[in-house]
C-alpha positions in Angstrom: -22.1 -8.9 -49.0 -18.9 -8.1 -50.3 -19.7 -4.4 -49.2 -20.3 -5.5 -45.6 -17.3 -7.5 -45.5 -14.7 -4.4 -46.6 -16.7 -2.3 -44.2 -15.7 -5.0 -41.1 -12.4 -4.4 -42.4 -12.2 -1.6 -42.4 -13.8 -1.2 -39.0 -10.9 -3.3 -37.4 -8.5 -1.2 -39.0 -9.9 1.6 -37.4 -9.6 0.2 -34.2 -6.1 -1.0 -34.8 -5.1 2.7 -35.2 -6.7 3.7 -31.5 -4.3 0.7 -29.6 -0.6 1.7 -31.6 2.2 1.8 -29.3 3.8 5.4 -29.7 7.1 3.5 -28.8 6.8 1.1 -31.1 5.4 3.5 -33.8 8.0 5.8 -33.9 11.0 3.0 -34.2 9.5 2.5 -38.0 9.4 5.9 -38.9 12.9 5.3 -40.8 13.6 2.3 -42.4 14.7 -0.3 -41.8 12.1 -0.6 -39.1 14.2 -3.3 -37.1 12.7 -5.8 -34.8 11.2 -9.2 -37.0 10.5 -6.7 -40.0 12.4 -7.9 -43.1 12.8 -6.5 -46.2 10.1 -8.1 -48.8 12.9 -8.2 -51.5 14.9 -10.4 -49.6 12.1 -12.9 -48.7 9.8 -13.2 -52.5 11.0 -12.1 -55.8 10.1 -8.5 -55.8 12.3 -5.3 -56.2 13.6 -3.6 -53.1 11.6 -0.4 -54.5 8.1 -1.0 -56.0 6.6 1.9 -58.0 3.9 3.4 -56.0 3.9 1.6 -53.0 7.7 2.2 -52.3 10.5 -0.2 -50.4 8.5 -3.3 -48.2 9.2 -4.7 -45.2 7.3 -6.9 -43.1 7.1 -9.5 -40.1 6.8 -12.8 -41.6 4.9 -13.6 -38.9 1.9 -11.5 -40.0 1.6 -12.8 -43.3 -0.1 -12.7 -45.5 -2.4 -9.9 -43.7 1.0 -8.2 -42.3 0.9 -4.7 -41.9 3.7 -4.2 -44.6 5.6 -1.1 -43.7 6.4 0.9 -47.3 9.4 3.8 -47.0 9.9 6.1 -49.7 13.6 6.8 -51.5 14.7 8.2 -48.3 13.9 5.9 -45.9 10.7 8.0 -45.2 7.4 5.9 -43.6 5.0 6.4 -46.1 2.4 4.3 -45.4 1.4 0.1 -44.1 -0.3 -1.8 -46.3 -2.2 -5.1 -45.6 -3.0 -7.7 -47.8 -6.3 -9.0 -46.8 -6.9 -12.5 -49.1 -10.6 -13.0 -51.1 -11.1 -16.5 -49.3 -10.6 -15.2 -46.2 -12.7 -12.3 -46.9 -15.2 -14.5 -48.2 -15.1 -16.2 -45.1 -15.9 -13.5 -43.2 -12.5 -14.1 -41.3 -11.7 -11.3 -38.6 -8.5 -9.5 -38.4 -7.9 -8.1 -34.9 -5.6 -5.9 -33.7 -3.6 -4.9 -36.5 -0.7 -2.8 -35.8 0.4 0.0 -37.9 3.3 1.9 -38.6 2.8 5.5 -37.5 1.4 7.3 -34.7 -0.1 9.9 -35.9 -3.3 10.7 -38.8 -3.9 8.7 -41.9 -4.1 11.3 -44.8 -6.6 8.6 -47.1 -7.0 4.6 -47.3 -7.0 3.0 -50.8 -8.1 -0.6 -51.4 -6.8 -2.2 -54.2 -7.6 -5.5 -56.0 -4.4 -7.5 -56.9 -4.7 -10.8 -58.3 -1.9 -12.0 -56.9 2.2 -11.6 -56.5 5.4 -13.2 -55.2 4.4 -13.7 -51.6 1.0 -13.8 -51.7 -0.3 -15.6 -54.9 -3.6 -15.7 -54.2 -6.3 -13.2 -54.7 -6.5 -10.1 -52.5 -7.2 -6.7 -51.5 -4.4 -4.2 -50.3 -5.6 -2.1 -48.0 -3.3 1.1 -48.0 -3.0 3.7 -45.0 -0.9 6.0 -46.7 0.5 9.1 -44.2 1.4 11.1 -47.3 -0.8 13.5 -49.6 -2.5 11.4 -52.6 0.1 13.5 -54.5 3.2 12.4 -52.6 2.1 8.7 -53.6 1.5 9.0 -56.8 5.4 10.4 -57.1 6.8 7.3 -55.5 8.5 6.0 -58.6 
């Protein structure tokens, strides 16, 4: 069941990629994104630069799924993350339309358990579209 469920996800996701704005897509190639986005830091109890995922910003009117829009030390887009909670996973909640943060190809996805954090406490997944090699992210330190 659980299988299914990441699959839908992931399925959306997908789709989210086809309907990006170009426009709007290359604005958050540099951080700070501008528009709603905020810096994560400034809303929850986190560091401005989180080992391996990198500095977060997000509209706080997409939590807790977001996208959250990760930069590297120089300001570089290196991937959006979404955190996707266990309850609503488990009840088979749909997440449409997702935006992301680049036009252009996803090098690999990783989803990660995380059992919870400032901001979004609860259980969850964190579905990673990284646009860098799995090299580059394992560097961002």
């Amino acid at each position: 069941m659980q299988h299914l469920t990441l699959s839908a996800i992931a399925g959306v996701i997908g789709a989210a990629l086809l309907f990006t704005s170009p426009d709007a897509a290359a604005a958050q190639q540099q951080a700070p994104p501008g528009g709603a986005y905020k810096e994560v830091s400034t809303l929850v109890p986190l560091p401005s630069f989180l080992p391996g995922l990198g500095t977060l910003y997000v509209d706080p009117a997409t939590l807790p799924a977001g996208p959250f829009l990760a930069y590297d030390h120089h300001g570089k887009l290196v991937s959006s993350i979404y955190m996707i909670p266990l309850k609503d996973m488990n009840a088979h909640k749909e997440f449409a339309n997702l935006k992301t943060g680049h036009d252009e190809h996803v090098d690999h996805v990783d989803v990660v358990y995380n059992a919870g954090h400032p901001g979004v406490p609860e259980p969850h997944y964190h579905i990673i579209l990284w646009y860098i090699s799995p090299g580059d992210a394992a560097a961002l330190k």
